[in-house]
C-alpha positions as CSV (number, residue, x, y, z in Angstrom):
1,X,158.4,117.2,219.0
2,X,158.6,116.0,214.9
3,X,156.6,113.6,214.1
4,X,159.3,112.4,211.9
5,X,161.1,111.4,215.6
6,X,160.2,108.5,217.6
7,X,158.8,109.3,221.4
8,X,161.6,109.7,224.3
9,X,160.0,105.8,225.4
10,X,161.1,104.2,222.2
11,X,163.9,105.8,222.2
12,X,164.9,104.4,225.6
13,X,163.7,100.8,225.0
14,X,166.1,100.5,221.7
15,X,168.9,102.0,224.3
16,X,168.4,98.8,226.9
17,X,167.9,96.4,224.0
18,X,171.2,97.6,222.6
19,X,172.5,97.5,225.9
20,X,171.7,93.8,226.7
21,X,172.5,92.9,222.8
22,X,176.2,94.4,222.8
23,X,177.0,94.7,226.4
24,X,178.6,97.1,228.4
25,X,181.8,97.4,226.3
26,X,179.9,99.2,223.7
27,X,179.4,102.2,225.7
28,X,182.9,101.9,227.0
29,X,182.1,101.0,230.9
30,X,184.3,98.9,232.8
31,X,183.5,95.4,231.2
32,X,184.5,96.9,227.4
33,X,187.5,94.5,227.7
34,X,185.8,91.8,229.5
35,X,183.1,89.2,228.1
36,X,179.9,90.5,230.0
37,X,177.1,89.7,227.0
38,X,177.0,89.0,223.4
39,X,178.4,90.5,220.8
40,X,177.1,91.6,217.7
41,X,179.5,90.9,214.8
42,X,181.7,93.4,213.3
43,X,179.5,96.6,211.2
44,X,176.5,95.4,213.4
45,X,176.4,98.4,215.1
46,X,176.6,100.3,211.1
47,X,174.3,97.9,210.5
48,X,171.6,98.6,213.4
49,X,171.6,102.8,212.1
50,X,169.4,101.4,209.6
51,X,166.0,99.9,209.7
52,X,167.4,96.9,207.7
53,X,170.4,96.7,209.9
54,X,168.2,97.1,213.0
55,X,165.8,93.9,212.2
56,X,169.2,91.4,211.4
57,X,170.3,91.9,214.8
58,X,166.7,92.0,216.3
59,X,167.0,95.3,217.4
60,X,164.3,97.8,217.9
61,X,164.3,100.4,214.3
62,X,165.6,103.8,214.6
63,X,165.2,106.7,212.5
64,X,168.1,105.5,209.4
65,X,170.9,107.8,210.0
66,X,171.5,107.9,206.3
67,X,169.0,109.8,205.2
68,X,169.3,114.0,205.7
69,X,166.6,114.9,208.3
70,X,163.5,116.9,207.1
71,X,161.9,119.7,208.5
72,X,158.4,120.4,209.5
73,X,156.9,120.5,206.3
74,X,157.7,117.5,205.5
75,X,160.6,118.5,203.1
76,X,164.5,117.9,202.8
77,X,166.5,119.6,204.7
78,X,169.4,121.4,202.5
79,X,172.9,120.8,202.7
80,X,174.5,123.6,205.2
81,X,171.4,124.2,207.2
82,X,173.2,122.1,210.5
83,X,171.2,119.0,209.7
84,X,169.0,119.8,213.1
85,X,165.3,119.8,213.1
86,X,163.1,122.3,214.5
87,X,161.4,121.0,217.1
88,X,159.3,124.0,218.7
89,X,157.0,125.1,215.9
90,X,156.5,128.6,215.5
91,X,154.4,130.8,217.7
92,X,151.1,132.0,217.3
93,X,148.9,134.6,219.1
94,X,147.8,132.5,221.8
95,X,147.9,133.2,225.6
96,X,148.6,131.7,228.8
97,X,145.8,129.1,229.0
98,X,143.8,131.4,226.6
99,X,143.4,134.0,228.9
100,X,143.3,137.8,227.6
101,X,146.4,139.5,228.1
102,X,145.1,142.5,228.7
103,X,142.5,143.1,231.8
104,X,139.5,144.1,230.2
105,X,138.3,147.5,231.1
106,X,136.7,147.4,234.4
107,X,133.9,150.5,233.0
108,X,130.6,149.6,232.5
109,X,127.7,151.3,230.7
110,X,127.3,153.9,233.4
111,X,130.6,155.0,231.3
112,X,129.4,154.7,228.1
113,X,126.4,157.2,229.3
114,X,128.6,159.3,230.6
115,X,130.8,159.9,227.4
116,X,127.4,160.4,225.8
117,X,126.1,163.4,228.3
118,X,129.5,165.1,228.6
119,X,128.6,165.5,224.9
120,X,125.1,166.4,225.4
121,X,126.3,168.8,227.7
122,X,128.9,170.2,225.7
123,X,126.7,170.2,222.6
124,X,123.8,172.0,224.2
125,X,125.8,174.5,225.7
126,X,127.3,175.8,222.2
127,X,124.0,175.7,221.0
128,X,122.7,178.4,223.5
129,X,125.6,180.5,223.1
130,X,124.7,180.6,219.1
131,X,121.0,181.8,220.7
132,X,122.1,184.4,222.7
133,X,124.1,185.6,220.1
134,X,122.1,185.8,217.4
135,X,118.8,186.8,219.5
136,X,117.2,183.2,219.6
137,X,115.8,183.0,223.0
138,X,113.8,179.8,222.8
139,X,117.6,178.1,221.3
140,X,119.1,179.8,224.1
141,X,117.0,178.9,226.7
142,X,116.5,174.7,225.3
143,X,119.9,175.0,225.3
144,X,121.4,176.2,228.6
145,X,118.3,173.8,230.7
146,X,119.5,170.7,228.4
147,X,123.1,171.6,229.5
148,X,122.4,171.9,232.9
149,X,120.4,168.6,233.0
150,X,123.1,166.8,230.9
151,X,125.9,167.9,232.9
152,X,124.3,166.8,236.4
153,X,123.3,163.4,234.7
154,X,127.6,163.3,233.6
155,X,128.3,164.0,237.7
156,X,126.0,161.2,238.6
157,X,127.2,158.5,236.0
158,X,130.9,159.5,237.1
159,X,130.3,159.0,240.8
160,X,128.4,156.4,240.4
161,X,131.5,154.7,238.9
162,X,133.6,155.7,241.1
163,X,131.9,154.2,243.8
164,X,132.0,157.0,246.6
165,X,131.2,160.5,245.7
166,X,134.2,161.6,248.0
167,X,136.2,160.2,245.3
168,X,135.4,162.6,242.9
169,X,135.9,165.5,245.6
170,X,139.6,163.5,246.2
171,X,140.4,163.9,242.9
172,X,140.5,167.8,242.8
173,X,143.3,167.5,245.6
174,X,145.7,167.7,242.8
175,X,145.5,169.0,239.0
176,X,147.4,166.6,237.1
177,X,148.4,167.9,233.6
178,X,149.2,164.6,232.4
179,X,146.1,162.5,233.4
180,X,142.9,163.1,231.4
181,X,140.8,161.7,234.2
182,X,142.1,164.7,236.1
183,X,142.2,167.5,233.9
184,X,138.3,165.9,233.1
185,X,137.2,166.2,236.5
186,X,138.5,169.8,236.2
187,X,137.2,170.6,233.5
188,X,133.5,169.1,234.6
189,X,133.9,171.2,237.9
190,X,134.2,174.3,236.0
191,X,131.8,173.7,233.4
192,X,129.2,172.4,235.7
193,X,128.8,176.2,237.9
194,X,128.3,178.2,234.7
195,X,125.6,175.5,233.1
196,X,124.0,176.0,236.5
197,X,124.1,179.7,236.6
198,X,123.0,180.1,233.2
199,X,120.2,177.9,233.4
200,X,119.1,179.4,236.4
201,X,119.1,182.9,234.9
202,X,116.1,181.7,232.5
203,X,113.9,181.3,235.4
204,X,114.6,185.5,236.4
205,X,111.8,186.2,234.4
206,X,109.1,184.7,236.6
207,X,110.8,186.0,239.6
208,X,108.5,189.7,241.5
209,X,110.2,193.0,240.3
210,X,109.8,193.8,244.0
211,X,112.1,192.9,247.2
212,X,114.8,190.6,247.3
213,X,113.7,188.3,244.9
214,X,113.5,191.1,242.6
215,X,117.0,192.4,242.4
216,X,117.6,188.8,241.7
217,X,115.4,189.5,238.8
218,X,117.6,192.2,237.5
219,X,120.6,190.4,237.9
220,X,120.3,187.0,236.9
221,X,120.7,188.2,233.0
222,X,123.8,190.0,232.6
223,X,125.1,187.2,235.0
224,X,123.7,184.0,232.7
225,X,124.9,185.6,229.9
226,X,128.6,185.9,231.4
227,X,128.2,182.2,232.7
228,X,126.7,181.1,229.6
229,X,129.8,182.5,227.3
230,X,131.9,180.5,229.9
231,X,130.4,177.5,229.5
232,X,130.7,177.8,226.0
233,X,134.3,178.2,226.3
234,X,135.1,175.1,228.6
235,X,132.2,173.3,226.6
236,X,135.2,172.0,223.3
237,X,137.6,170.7,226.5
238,X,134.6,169.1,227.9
239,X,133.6,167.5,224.3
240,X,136.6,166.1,223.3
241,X,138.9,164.9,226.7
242,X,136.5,161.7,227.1
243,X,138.3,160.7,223.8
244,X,141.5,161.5,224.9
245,X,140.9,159.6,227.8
246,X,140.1,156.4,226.3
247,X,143.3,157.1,223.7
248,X,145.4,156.8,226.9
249,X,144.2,153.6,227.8
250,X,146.2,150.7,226.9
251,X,143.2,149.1,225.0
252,X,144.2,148.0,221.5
253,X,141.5,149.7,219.6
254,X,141.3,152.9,221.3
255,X,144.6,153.6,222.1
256,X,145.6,153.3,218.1
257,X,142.4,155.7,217.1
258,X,144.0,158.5,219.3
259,X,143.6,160.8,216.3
260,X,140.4,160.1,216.0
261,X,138.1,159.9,219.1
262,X,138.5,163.5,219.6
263,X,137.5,164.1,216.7
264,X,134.5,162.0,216.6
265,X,133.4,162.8,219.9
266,X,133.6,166.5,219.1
267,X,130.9,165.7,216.1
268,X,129.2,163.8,218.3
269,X,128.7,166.9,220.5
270,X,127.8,169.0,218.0
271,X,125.2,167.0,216.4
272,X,123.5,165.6,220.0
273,X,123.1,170.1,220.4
274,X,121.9,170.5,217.3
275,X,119.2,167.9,218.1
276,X,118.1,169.7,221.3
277,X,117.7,172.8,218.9
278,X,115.7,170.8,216.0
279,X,113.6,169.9,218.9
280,X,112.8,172.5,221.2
281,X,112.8,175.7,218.8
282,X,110.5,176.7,216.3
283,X,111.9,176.2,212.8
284,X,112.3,180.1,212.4
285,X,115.2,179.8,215.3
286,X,116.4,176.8,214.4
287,X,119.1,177.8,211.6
288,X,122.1,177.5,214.1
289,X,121.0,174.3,214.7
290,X,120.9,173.3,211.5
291,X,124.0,174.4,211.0
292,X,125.7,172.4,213.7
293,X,124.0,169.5,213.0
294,X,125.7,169.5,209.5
295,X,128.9,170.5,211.1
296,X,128.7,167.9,213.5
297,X,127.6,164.9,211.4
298,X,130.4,165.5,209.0
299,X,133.1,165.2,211.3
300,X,131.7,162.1,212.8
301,X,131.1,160.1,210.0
302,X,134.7,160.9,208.6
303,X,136.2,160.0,212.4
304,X,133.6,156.5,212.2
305,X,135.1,155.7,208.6
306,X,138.7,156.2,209.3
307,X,138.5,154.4,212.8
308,X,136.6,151.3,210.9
309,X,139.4,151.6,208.3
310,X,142.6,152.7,208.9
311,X,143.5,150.3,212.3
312,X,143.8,147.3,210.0
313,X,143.6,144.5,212.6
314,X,142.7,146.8,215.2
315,X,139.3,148.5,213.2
316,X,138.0,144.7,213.4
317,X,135.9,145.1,216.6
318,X,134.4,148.3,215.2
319,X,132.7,146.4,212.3
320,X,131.5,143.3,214.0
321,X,129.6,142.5,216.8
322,X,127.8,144.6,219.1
323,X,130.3,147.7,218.4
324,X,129.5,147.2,214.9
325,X,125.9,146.9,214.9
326,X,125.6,149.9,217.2
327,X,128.2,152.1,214.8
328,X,126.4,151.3,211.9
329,X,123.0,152.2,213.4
330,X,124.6,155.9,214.5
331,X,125.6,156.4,210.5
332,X,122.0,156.0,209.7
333,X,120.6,158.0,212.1
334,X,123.2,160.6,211.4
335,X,122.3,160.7,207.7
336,X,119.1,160.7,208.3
337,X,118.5,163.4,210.8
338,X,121.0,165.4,208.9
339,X,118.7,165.4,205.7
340,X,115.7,165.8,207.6
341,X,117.2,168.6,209.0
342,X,118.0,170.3,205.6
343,X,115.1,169.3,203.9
344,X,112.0,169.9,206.7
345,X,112.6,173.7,207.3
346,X,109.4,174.7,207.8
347,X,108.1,171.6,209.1
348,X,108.3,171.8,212.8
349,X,107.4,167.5,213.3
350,X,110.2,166.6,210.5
351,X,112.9,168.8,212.5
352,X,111.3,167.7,215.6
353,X,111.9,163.2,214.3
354,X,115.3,165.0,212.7
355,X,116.6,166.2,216.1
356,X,115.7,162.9,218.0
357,X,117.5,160.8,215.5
358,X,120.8,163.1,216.1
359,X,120.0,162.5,219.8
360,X,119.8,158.5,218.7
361,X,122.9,158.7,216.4
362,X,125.0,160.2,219.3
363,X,124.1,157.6,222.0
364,X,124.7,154.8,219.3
365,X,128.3,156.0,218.7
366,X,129.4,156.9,222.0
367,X,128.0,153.2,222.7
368,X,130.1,151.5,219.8
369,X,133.2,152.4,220.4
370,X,132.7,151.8,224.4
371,X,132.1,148.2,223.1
372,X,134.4,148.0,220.3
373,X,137.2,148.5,223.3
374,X,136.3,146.3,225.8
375,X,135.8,143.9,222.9
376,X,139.4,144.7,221.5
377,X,140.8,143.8,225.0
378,X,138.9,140.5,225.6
379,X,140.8,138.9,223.0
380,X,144.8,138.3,222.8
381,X,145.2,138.5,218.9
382,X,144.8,142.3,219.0
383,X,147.2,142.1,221.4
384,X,150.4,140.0,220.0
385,X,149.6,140.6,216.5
386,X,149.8,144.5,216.0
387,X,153.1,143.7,218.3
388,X,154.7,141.3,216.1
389,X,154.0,144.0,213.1
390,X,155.5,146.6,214.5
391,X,158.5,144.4,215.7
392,X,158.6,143.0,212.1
393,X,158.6,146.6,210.5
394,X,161.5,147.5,213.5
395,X,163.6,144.9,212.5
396,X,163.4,145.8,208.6
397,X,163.9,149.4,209.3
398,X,167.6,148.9,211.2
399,X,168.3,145.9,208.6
């Protein structure tokens, strides 16, 4: 209500007082010919729309009538406005009782470790296709055992959400081309076999050349390099659809940074490999590595930038906070195991620290922007206000 209009109780008391001053007959009831209480002398009821006028006939004061009504600002209203006041200010981003409008995301950090080994797995599996490739055998083998060990840890962290591993076996009832959650669970059911079967291959060399076990010995090769090539080939899908996932997520902050979660997620990926590689191979095998972790740093620190930057309102959880801290932490590391990377060659404990600070960066980020959403759904103004932009700019695009 305007301050500038006395409560609905006043308002009523002056009613009765008029009522008992003037009588009945000033309302027009059935005594307005009749004699039924004093009257007030001709203008008194002019006289009462004014303070002045109110206190000579020892009435209660209204609001004077003669003066043009301001608004909530406390200034006059202009002639051909109506002459009303507003009397519901305007709105603001608030929520019922202060509640969040949107359910925060019932994931917890079993997720966040999962987007982070999917990577890992991803990552590593690359990496040991570049060794077999190029005839790097310690890459290829650090490689396909860190997939397979990344990939099981992805199955357990997934399950474990899910509460019941039949879920997960439910969910490959149906391949849904629309879901990510289903084309993911795909996707890890493919990968998964060929990181197994590739890993398993390094072990044919310490199998006996004789008997059963070794035929196995001759064929595990030819067969982990065929799985290996195939993990390679799922391992992209498998990198970037965690992103996509949380794009399709009504979440403020992820769902705007649809372009770029895939992105950085697929840096990510590359750069968590290339850390395996900077680890576990001498420096004279380690050039792929290298390579990727260049590759990979560069496309997640322009996807960190532009999701801390363009959003506007909506970047705001990925600077502050425990998103922000975390994010900023992973551009260190990144930095810094890039350039030890580059500049330790030949030094195998500088490219050993350079790979576990890629391993570092990697968790860091897939960490921060698990926060920076929940954090971006805990509180309504990232809600309403992007809303009320985009109605705004609606509204001035058909005017």
């Amino acid at each position: 209500m305007s301050p500038d209009r006395a409560p609905v109780g006043s308002l009523f008391r002056r009613f009765r007082d008029r009522l008992e001053t003037q009588g009945p007959g000033r309302l027009g009831g059935p005594g307005h010919r009749g004699d039924h209480g004093p009257k007030i002398a001709a203008g008194g009821a002019d006289l009462a729309r004014t303070d002045s006028g109110a206190a000579e006939v020892r009435l209660a004061p209204e609001p004077p009538r003669d003066v043009a009504p301001v608004d909530r600002k406390g200034r006059r209203r202009r002639a051909g406005r109506g002459g009303e006041e507003l009397r519901v200010p305007e709105a603001e981003f608030t929520s019922y009782y202060g509640r969040p409008i949107l359910k925060a995301p019932v994931w917890r950090w079993d997720i966040a470790a999962y987007l982070f080994t999917g990577g890992l797995a991803a990552g590593s599996s690359l990496l040991a296709a570049g060794g077999q490739l190029t005839g790097r055998p310690a890459l290829r083998r650090a490689g396909r055992v860190t997939a397979l060990g990344a990939v099981t840890a992805s199955a357990y962290f997934l399950i474990h959400d899910l509460g019941r591993p039949s879920r997960f076996h439910h969910m490959l009832r149906v391949a849904k081309p629309t879901s990510p959650m289903s084309v993911g669970t795909w996707i890890l059911s493919a990968f998964g076999p060929a990181a197994g079967v590739a890993a398993i291959a390094e072990a044919a060399p310490w199998l006996p050349e004789r008997g059963v076990l070794g035929l196995a010995r001759r064929v595990l090769p030819p067969v982990g390099q065929a799985a290996g090539l195939a993990a390679a080939a799922t391992a992209p899908a498998l990198a970037t659809y965690t992103g996509v996932l949380l794009a399709g997520t009504a979440v403020p902050s992820w769902h705007e940074a649809y372009p770029e979660l895939p992105t950085i997620f697929a840096g990510s990926a590359l750069a968590s490999g290339a850390g395996v590689g900077l680890i576990a191979a001498p420096c004279a095998q380690a050039g792929p590595a290298r390579r990727m972790a260049v590759a990979g740093a560069a496309l997640e620190l322009l996807g960190s930038h532009s999701v801390e930057t363009r959003l506007g309102l909506l970047s705001e959880p990925y600077r502050t906070g425990r998103a922000g801290r975390l994010l900023r932490a992973g551009r260190a590391l990144t930095v810094a195991g890039v350039a030890g990377a580059l500049v330790g060659r030949r030094s195998r404990l500088i490219s050993a620290l350079s790979g576990g600070a890629l391993l570092a960066a990697s968790v860091a980020t897939r960490f921060g922007i698990f926060h920076g959403g929940v954090a971006s759904a805990r509180d309504p103004k990232y809600t309403v206000v992007p809303q009320r932009e985009r109605v705004r700019r609606r509204e001035a695009g058909e005017g």
